[in-house]
C-alpha positions in Angstrom: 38.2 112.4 168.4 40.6 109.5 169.3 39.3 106.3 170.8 36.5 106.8 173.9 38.8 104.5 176.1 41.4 106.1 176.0 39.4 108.2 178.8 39.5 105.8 181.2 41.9 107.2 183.5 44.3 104.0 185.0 45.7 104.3 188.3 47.0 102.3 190.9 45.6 102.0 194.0 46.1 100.4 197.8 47.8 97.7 197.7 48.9 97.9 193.7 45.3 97.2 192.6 44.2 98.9 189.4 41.5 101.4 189.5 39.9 102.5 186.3 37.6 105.5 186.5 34.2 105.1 184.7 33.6 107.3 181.4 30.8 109.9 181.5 28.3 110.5 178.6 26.9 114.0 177.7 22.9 114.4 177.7 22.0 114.0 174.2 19.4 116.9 173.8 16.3 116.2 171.0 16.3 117.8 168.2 14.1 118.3 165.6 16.5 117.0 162.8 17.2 113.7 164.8 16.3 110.5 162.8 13.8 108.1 163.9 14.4 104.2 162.6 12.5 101.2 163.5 15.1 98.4 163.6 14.9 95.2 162.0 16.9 91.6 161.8 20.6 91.9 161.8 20.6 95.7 162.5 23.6 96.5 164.7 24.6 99.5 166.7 28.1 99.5 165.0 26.9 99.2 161.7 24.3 102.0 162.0 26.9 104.2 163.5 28.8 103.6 160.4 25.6 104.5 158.1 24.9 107.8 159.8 28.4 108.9 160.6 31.0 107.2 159.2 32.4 105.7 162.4 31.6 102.8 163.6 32.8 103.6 167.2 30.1 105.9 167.9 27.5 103.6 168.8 27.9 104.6 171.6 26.1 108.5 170.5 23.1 106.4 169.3 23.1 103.9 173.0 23.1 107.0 175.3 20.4 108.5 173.5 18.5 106.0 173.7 18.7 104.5 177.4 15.2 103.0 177.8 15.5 101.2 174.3 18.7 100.3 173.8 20.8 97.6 176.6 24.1 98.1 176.7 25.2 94.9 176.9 25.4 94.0 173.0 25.9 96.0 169.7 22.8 93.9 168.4 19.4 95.2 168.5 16.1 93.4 168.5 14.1 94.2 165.1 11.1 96.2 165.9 12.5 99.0 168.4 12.1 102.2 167.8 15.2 104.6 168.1 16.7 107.7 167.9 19.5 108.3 165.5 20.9 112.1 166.6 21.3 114.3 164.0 24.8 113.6 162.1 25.3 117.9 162.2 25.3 117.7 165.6 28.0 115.0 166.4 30.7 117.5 167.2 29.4 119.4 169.3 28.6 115.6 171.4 31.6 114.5 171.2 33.1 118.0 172.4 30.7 117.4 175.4 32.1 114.3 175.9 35.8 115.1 175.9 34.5 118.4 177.7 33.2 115.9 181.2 36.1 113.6 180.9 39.1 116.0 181.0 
């Protein structure tokens, strides 16, 4: 999968302003062979990413499945929190969803 951004669809609107369109996320089903980690000091979403699947631009997998734990607003994560790590077998067929609801 190339870069998530380069979904962003760029168009120009009235008046030549820019309009971006916002990027969609797929529902992240559980599954039983999900990982559960409780983080702790310096954890980051990027550098988890990495450790489960090679690729430190899918934070992004572990953010949306986790939307009441995780703020989007930083790759750092307080120590103590609870998340859910999707199951590594499973991350084609998310990002097929993915590209799937932003054709």
């Amino acid at each position: 999968m190339s870069n998530r951004l380069n979904y962003i669809s760029r168009k120009t609107g009235a008046n030549d302003k820019r309009v971006l369109k916002y990027i969609k996320y797929p529902n992240i089903p559980l599954s039983v062979d999900d990982i559960y980690a409780v983080t702790v000091e310096g954890d980051r979403l990027d550098l988890i990413a990495n450790q489960f699947y090679n690729n430190v631009d899918l934070w992004w997998v572990i953010t949306t499945a986790n939307p009441d734990v995780i703020r989007r607003d930083s790759f750092i994560l307080k120590p103590g929190l609870q998340i859910r790590i999707p199951d590594p077998n499973r991350i084609t067929n998310i990002l097929r969803s993915f590209e799937q609801i932003n054709k």
